[in-house]
TITORDO-529222 format. One record per residue: residue in one letter; y, x, z of N, C-alpha, C, CB in turn. Coordinates in steps of 0.05 Angstrom, whole numbers, padded with zeros to 5 digits, always signed. Glycine has a CB too. Layout:
BEGIN
aYXZYXZYXZYXZ...
// end
This chain:
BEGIN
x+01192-01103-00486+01219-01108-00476+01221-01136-00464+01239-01106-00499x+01208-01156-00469+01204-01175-00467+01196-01187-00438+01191-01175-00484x+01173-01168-00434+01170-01172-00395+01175-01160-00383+01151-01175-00379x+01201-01139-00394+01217-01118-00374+01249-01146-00373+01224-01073-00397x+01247-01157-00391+01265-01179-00390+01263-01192-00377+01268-01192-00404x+01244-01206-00366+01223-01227-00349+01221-01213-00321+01188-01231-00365x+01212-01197-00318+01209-01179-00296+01239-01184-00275+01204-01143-00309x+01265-01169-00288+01287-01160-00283+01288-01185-00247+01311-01164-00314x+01295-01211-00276+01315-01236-00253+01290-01246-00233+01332-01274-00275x+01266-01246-00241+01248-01246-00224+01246-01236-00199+01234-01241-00232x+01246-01215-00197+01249-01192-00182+01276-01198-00170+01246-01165-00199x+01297-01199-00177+01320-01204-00173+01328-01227-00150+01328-01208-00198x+01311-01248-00157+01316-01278-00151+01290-01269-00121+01306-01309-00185x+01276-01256-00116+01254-01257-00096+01270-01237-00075+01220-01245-00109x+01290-01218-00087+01309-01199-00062+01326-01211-00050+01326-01177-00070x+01345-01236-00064+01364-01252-00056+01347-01278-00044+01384-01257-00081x+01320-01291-00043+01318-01301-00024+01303-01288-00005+01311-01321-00029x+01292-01264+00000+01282-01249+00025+01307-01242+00047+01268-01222+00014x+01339-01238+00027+01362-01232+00037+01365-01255+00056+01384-01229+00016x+01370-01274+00037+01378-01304+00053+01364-01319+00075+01377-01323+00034x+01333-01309+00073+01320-01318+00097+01323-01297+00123+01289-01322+00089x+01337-01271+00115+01341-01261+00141+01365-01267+00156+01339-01236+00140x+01381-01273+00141+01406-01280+00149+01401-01308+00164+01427-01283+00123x+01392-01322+00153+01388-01348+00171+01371-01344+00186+01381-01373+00159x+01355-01335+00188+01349-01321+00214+01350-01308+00244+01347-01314+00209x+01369-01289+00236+01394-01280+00255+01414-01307+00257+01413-01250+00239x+01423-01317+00244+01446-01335+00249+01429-01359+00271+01459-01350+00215x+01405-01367+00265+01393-01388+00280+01391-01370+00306+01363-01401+00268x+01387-01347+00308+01383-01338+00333+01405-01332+00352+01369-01318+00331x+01429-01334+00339+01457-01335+00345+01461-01357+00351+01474-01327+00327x+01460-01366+00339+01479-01409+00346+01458-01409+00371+01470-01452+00309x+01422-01408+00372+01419-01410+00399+01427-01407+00423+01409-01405+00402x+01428-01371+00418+01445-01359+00452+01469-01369+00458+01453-01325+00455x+01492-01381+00429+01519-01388+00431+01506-01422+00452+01539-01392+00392x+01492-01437+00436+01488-01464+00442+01479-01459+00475+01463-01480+00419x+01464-01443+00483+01454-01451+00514+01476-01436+00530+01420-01441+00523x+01487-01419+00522+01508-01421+00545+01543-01441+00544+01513-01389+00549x+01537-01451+00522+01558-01468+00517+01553-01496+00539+01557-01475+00482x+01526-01497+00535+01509-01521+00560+01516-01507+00590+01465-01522+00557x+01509-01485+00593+01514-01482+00620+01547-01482+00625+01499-01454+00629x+01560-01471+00605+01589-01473+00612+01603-01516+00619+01606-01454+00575x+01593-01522+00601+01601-01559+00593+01593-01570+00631+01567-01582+00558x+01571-01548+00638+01564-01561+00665+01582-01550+00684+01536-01557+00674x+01589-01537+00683+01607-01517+00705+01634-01530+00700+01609-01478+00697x+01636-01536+00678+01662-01557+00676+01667-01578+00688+01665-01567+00655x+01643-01595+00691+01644-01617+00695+01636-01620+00726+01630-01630+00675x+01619-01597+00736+01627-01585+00768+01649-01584+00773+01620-01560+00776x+01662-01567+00764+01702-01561+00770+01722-01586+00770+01718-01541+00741x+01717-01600+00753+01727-01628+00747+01721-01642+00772+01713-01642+00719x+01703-01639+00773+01696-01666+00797+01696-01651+00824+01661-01683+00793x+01700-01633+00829+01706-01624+00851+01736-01615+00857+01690-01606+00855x+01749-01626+00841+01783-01615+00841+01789-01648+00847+01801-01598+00805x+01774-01673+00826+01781-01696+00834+01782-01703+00862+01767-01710+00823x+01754-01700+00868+01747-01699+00898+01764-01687+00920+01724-01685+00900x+01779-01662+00908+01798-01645+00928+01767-01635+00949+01829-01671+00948x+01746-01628+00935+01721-01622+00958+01713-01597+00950+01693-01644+00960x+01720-01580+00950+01708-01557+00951+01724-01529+00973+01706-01551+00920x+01700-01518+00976+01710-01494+00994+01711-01463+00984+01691-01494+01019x+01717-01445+00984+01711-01415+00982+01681-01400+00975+01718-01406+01007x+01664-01417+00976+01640-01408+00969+01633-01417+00944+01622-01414+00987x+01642-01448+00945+01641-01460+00920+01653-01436+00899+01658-01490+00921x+01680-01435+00905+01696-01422+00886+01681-01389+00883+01729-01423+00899x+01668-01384+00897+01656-01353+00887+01634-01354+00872+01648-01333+00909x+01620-01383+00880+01595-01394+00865+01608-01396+00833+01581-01428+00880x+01625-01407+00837+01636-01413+00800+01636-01386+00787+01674-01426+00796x+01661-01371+00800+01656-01352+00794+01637-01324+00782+01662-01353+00805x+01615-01325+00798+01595-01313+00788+01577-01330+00769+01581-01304+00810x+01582-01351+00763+01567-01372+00741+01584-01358+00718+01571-01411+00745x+01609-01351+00725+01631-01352+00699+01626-01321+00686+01669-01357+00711x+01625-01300+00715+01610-01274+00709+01584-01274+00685+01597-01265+00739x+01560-01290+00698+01539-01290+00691+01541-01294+00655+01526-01310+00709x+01559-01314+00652+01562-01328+00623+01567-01299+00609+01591-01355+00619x+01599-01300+00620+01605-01269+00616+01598-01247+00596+01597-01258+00636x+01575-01242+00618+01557-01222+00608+01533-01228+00593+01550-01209+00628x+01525-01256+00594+01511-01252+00572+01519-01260+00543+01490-01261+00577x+01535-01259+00531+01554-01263+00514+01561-01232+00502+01577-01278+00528x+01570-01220+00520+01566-01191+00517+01550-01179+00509+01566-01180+00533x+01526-01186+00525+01500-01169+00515+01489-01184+00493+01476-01166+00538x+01487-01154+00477+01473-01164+00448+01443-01163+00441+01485-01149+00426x+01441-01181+00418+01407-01183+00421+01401-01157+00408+01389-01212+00403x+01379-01143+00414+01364-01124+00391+01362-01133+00372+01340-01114+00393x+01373-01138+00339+01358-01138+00319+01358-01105+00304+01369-01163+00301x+01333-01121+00294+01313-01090+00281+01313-01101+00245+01265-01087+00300x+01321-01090+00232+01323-01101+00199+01301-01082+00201+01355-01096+00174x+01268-01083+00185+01255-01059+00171+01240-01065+00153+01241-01042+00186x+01226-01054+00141+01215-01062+00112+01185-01070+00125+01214-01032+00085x+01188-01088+00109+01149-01090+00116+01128-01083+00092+01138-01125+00124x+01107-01084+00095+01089-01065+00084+01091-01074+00057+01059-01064+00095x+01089-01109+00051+01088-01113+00023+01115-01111+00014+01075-01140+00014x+01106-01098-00006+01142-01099-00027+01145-01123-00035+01146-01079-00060x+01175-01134-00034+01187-01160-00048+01178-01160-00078+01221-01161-00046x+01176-01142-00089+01177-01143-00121+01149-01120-00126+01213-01129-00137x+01142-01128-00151+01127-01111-00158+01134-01093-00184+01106-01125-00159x+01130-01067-00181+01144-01046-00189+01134-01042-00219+01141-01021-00169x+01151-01047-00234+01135-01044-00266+01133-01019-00276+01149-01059-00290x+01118-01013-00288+01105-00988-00306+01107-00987-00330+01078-00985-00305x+01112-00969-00347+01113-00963-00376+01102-00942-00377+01137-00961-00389x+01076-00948-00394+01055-00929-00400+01062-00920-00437+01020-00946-00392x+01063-00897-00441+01067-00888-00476+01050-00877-00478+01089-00871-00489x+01034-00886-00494+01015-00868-00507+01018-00864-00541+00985-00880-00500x+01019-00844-00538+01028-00828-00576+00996-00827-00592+01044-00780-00574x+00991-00846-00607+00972-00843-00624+00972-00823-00652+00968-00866-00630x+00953-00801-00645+00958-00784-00658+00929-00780-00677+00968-00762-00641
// end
């Protein structure tokens, strides 16, 4: 009973950090795609800004923004593939209770 006691939170404590490293995982791969187009947006800003100061821009400009703003758009939209699947080694190792009746 003793290393079915031992076993339990062991086992327990190795699912909740296999959990936690996938999650941060996905999340790091999230804040990335959020972080680089947040950069391309900060720049398109600061295009717009300075070309409104300027009073210098023309119609091409403005379709150029535009399709920058498309572009963001959509990739924001589009989602990454993640694939959750088991891999070969098990997190835990599966305990056994063997009875043998001495007779």
């Amino acid at each position: 009973m003793q290393q079915i006691d031992e076993w339990e939170p062991e086992s327990m404590a190795k699912i909740r950090q296999a959990a936690e490293e996938a999650r941060k995982r996905i999340l790091k791969h999230t804040s990335k795609q959020l972080d680089e187009i947040e950069v391309k947006l900060i720049k398109l800003i600061n295009q717009l800004r300075e070309s409104r100061q300027e009073n210098d821009f023309i119609e091409t400009d403005l379709q150029q923004w535009k399709q920058q703003l498309e572009g963001m758009k959509d990739e924001l939209s589009r989602t990454s593939t993640i694939t959750v699947r088991n891999n070969s080694t098990p997190l835990m190792i599966k305990i056994c209770v063997r009875v043998s009746d001495k007779i």
